[in-house]
N, C-alpha and C positions, 0 to 999 in steps of 0.2 A: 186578561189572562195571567199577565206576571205579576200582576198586584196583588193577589192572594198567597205570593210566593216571598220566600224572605231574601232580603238581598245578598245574602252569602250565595244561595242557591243559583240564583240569576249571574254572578259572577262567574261559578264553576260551570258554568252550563258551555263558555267560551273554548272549555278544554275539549277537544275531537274526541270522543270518548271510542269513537272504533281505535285511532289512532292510538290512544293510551291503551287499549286492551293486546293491541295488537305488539307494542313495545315491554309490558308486561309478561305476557308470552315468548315475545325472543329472553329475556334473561330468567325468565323461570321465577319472577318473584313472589308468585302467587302459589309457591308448588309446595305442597303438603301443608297450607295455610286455609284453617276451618272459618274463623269471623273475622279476625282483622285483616283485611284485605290490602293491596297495595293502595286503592281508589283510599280508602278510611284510614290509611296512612299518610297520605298526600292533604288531604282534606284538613286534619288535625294540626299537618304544618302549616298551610295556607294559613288558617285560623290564627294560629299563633303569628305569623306573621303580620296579619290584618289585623290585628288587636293588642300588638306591642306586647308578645305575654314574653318574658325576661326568663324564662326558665321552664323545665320540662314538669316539675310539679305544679307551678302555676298554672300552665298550657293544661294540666290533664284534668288540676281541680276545678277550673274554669271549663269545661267542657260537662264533667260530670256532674257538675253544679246548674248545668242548664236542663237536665231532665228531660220532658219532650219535645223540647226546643230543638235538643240534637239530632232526635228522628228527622227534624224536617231540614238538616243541614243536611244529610244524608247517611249522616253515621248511626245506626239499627243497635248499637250495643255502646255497654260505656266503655271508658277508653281507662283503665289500668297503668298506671307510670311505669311497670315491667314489662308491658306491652309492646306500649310505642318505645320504649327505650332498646327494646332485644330487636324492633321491627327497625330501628333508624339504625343498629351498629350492624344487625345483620344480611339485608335488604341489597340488592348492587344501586348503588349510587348513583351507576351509568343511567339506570332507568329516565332519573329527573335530569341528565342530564341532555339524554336524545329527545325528553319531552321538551326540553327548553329549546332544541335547535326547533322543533316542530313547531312550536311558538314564534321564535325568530322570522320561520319563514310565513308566517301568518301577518305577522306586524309589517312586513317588507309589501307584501302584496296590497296592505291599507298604502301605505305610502306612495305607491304608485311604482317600486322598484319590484327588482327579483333578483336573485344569485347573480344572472349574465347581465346584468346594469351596471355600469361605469357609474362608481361614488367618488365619496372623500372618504377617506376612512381612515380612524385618529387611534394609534396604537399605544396603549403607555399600561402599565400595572401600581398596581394600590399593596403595600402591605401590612396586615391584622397582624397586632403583638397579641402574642397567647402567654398563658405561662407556663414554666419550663417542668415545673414538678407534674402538673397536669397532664399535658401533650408533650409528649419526653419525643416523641414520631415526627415531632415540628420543629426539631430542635433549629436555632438560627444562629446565635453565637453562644458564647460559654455560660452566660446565666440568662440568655432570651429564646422565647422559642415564637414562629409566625409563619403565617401560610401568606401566599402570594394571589392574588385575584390578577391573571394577565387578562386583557381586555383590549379587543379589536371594535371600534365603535364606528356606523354609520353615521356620520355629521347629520345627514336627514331626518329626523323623526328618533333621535339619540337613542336605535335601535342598537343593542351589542349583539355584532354579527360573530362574534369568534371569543369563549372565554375557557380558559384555563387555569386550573386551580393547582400551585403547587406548593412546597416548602418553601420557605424564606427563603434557602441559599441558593435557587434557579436564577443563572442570570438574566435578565430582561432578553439580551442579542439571542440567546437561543429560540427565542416565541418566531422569531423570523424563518425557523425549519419547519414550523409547523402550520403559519396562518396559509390559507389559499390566496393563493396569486390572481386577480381576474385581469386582466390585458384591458390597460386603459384608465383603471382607477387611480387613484393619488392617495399613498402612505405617507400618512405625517406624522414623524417620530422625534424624540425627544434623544441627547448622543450617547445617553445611555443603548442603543439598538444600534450603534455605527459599529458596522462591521462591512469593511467594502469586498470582500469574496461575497458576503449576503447578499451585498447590495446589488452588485452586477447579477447575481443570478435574478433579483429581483426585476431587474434592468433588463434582461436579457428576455426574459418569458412576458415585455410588455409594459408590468407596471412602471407607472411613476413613481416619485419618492420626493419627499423637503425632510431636512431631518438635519439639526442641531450639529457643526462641526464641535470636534477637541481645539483646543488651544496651541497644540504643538504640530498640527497639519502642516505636513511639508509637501508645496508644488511649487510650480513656475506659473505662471499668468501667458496664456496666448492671447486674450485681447477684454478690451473694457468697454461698456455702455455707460452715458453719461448718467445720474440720478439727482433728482430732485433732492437736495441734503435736508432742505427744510419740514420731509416727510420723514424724516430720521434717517434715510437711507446714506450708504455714505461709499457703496460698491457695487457695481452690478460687473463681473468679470466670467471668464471663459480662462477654465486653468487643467492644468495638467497634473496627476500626483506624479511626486517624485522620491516617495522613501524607496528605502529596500526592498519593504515586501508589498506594499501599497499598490507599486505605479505596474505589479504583475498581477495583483487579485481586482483593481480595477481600469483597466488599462485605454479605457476610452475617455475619454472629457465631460471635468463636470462645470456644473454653474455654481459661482459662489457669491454669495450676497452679504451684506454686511449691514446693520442695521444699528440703531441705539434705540432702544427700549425707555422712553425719559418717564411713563411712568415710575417702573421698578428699577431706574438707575443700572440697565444692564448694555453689554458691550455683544451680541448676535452676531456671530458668523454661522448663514446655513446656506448646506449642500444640496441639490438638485440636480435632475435629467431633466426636468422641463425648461424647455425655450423658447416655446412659440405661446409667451404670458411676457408682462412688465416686470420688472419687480418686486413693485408695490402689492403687486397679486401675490407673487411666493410670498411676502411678510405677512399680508392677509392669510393663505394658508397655516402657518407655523401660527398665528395670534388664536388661528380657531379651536387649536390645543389643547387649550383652556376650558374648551366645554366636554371634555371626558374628567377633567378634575373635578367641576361640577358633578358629573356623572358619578364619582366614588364620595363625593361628599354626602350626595343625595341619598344612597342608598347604605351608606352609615348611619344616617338620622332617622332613615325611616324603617329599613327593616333591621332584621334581626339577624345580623352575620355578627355582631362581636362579642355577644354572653352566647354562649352553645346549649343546646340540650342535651351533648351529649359530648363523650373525650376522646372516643376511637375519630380516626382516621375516616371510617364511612360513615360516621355520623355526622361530622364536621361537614363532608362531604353533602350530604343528604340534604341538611340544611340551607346550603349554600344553595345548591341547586334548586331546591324548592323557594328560597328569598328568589332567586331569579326569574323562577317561573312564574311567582305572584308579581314581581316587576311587571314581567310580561302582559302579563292577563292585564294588567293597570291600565298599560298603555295602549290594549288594544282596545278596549271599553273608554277610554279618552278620545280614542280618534274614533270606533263605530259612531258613537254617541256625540258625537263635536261638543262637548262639555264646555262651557264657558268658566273653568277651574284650573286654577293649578292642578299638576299631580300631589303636590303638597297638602293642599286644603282637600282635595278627593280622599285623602289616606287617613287622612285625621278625622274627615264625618265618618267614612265606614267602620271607624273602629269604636264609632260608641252606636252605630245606627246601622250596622252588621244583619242583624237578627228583628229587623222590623218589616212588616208586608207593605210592600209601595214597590213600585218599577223605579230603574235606578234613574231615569230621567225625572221623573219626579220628585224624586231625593236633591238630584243638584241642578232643579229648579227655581230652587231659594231665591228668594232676590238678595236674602241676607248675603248667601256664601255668596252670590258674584259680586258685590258691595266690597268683599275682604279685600278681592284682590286688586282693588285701587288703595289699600292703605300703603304708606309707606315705612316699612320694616325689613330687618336685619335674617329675614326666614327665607332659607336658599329653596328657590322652588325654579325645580327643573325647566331651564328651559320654556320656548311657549310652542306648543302643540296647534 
């Protein structure tokens, strides 16, 4: 059945197409629009994404350059660079962005969660330097300008349940009025997000929290648990704040931990509500951190968020959201398919073997590709699925 189909086509097939008509219709993006549709807008990104095109005239000559090749991606007319460029600035943006949660909750259900499931969930932001003559909308400081990727990430299946796109100058503590609270799960934050009025309301509706103290933290200590020092640990205590405004915005008891880092030579003091773990477990929390940097390194290298196709504001946007959404689609085709592939080595065959007729299972059938991933190289590949 799918082997006569090219594998671009097999890929988009993942996206709910009621669902997408049905999210097109709320923002109207199809409304007085004769051929190029929102689906033939979406697709043209994907594309470019999937095949590292660097720029909107590359993405457009490369499409048009494929002739009937494109009918069978789906796109019925050729693609015009005033086209897709007037459809990416002028389009709402929100469209790919509801379509990305509709994906989110698609990836969650492989995994075996859903929205009411108690996670770990690793909050931290990434930010893209732009330039200032260009994106004057992004301005950041006096000759830089950069938009911000905040990111709330499931530690299971490094699905990003919560992202937000803003200016450089948002500070990180604010993403805390906005992410959903679920009663039970564990936010692991970096002290850029210490904010204890946040924190207790975070406290208060349930969650948990581990999250990197300041240096200048002033409390009293109510009591200590002994620690194993030779695990780096070097505190496990029960303390009270005691600034000015501290010991009113969070007025109940936290745990504080203290650790030494001997790889990276660093000196960890972190805060917590949970009690009923060791210590060694909160430090295993805070270390797992690390795999949302992963996360923003991965998807620097491999898609297309830092050359744009375009300079407004919704286009930057548009973009973004459709890199996401092709994220998505990846990860969900990795886990239907149990793929014996990095996502890494998956992004790099599709994008010279995009447009060939095979089922994608027999694309990463190879023996060759599963041979790659026992060599041993310096290529960040997400995570193991």
């Amino acid at each position: 059945m799918n082997s006569g189909r090219i594998i671009f086509s097999q890929l988009m097939d993942i996206i709910p197409k009621y669902e997408f008509r049905k999210i097109v219709t709320h923002h109207k993006g199809d409304y007085r629009v004769r051929q190029f549709k929102c689906w033939d807008q979406f697709l043209c990104m994907c594309f470019g994404q999937l095949t590292f095109r660097d720029s909107l005239r590359d993405l457009t000559s490369t499409l048009n350059a494929l002739g009937t090749r494109r009918y069978h991606m789906g796109i019925k007319h050729s693609v015009p660079l005033s086209t897709l460029s007037d459809a990416n600035g002028s389009r709402p943006w929100e469209m790919y962005q509801d379509l990305a949660f509709v994906l989110i909750a698609h990836a969650q259900k492989l995994y075996g969660k859903d929205q009411l499931t108690e996670s770990i969930k690793i909050l931290d932001s990434s930010t893209i330097d732009l330039c200032l003559s260009l994106f004057q909308w992004a301005e950041f400081r006096e000759y830089k300008a950069a938009i911000k990727l905040h990111t709330m990430m499931d530690l299971e299946g490094s699905i990003p349940t919560f992202i937000h796109i803003s200016d450089g100058k948002m500070h990180d503590v604010n993403i805390l009025d906005m992410i959903p609270i679920l009663a039970g799960s564990i936010y692991i934050m970096g002290r850029g997000y210490l904010d204890f009025e946040r924190l207790y309301h975070l406290h208060s509706q349930g969650g948990r929290f581990v999250i990197r103290a300041r240096k200048n933290l002033q409390f009293y200590r109510k009591s200590s648990t002994p620690v194993d020092s030779s695990s780096g640990l070097q505190c496990d205590q029960i303390i009270r704040l005691t600034g000015n405004k501290t010991k009113h915005r969070y007025p109940e008891s936290l745990r504080r931990v203290r650790l030494i880092d001997k790889e990276n030579y660093q000196d960890i003091v972190l805060l917590t509500n949970i009690t009923k773990c060791d210590a060694q477990q909160i430090a295993d929390y805070y270390k797992s951190r690390w795999q949302i940097e992963l996360f923003f390194k991965w998807i620097k290298q491999n898609l297309r968020i830092k050359a744009f196709y375009g300079q407004s504001i919704n286009a930057v946007k548009t973009q973004k959201w459709t890199a996401i959404c092709t994220y998505l689609i990846m990860i969900i085709c990795h886990k239907t398919n149990q793929f014996n592939v990095t996502l890494h080595t998956m992004m790099q065959v599709l994008s010279v073997a995009i447009l060939k007729r095979m089922t994608l299972k027999q694309l990463f059938s190879e023996q060759s590709l599963t041979k790659l991933e026992t060599l041993n190289c310096n290529q960040l590949g997400l995570f193991d699925f």
